[in-house]
C-alpha positions in Angstrom: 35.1 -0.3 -4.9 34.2 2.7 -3.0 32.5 4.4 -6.0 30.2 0.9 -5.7 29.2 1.6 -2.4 28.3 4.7 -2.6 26.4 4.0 -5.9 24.8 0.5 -3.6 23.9 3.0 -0.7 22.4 5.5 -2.8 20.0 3.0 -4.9 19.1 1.8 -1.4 18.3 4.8 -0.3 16.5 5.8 -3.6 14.6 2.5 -3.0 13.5 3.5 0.4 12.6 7.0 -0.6 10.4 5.6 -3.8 8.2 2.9 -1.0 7.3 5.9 1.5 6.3 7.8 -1.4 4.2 5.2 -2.4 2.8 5.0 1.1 2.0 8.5 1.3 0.4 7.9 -2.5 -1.6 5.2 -1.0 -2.6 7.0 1.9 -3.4 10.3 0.4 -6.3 8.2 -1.8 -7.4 6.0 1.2 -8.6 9.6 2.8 -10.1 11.4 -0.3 -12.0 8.2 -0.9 -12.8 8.1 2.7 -14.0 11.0 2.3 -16.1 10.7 -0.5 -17.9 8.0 0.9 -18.6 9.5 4.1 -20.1 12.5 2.1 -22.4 10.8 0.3 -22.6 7.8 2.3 -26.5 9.2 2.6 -26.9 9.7 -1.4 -25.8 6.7 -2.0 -28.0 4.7 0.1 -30.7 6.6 -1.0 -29.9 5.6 -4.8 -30.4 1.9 -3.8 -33.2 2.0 -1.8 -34.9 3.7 -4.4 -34.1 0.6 -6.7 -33.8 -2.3 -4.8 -36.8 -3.9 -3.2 -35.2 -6.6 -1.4 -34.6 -5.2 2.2 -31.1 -7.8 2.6 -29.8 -6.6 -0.7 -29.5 -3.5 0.7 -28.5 -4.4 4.0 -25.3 -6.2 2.5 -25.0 -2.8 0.4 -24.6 -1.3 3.3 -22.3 -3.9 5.1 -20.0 -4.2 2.2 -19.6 -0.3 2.0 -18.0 -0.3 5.2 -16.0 -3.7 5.4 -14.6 -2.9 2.1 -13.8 0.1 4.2 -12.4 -1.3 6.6 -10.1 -4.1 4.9 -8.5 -0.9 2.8 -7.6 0.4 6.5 -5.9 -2.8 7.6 -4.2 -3.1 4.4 -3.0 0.7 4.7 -1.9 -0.3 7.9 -0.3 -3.1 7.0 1.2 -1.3 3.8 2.8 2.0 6.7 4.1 -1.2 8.7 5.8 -2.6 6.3 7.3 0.9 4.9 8.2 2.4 8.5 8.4 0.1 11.0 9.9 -3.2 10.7 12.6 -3.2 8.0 14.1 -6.8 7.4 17.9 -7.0 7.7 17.2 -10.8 5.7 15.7 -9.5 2.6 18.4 -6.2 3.0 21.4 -8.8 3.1 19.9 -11.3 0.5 19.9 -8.8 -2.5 23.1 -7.3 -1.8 24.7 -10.9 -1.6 22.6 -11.8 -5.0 24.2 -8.6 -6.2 27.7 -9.7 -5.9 26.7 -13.0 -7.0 26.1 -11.8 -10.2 28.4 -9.2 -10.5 31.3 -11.9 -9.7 29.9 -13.9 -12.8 29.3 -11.3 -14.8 33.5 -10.4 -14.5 34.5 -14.0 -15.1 
C-alpha cells in the first residue's frame, strides 16, 4: 500500500510538473509572437494598405491584430491561473476516488 502512495504522489506530482511546463511552453510563444508582431506591426500594415483599397477593411485589419492580441493575453492569463493559483481539491479528490474505484474492480 505504501509503494502505491508513493507511486500516486509521484504521478501527481509528475502531473503538476508536466501543466507548468506547458504554461511556460505557452507563455514563451505568446512573447516571441508578441514580439514579432510588434516588430513588424509597421510592415505589415504597410503590405495591406498597399493592397486593400477599402479604408474599413483595413481598419478591422488593424483592430483584429490587436484583439486577437489581446484574447491570447486573457487566455494566457487564464491558462497561469489555472496552473498556479487556484488548484481544486474537487477535481484532486474525484480522480483519486475513481482510481480506487477501478482498482477495487479490477481485483475482484
Amino acid at each position: 500500500m505504501e509503494n502505491y502512495i508513493e507511486n500516486t504522489a509521484y504521478k501527481k506530482a509528475a502531473n503538476n510538473v508536466k501543466k507548468i511546463k506547458n504554461f511556460y511552453n505557452h507563455l514563451q510563444l505568446f512573447v516571441i509572437v508578441m514580439f514579432v508582431v510588434v516588430l513588424f506591426y509597421g510592415t505589415i500594415i504597410t503590405f495591406f494598405e498597399a493592397r486593400i483599397s477599402n479604408l474599413n477593411s483595413l481598419k478591422w485589419i488593424k483592430a483584429n491584430i490587436w484583439i486577437n492580441a489581446l484574447l491570447w493575453f486573457f487566455g494566457l492569463i487564464i491558462h497561469g491561473i489555472y496552473v498556479f493559483k487556484f488548484k481544486t481539491d474537487f477535481m484532486d479528490k474525484w480522480e483519486q476516488k475513481k482510481v480506487e474505484e477501478i482498482m477495487k474492480k479490477n481485483k475482484k
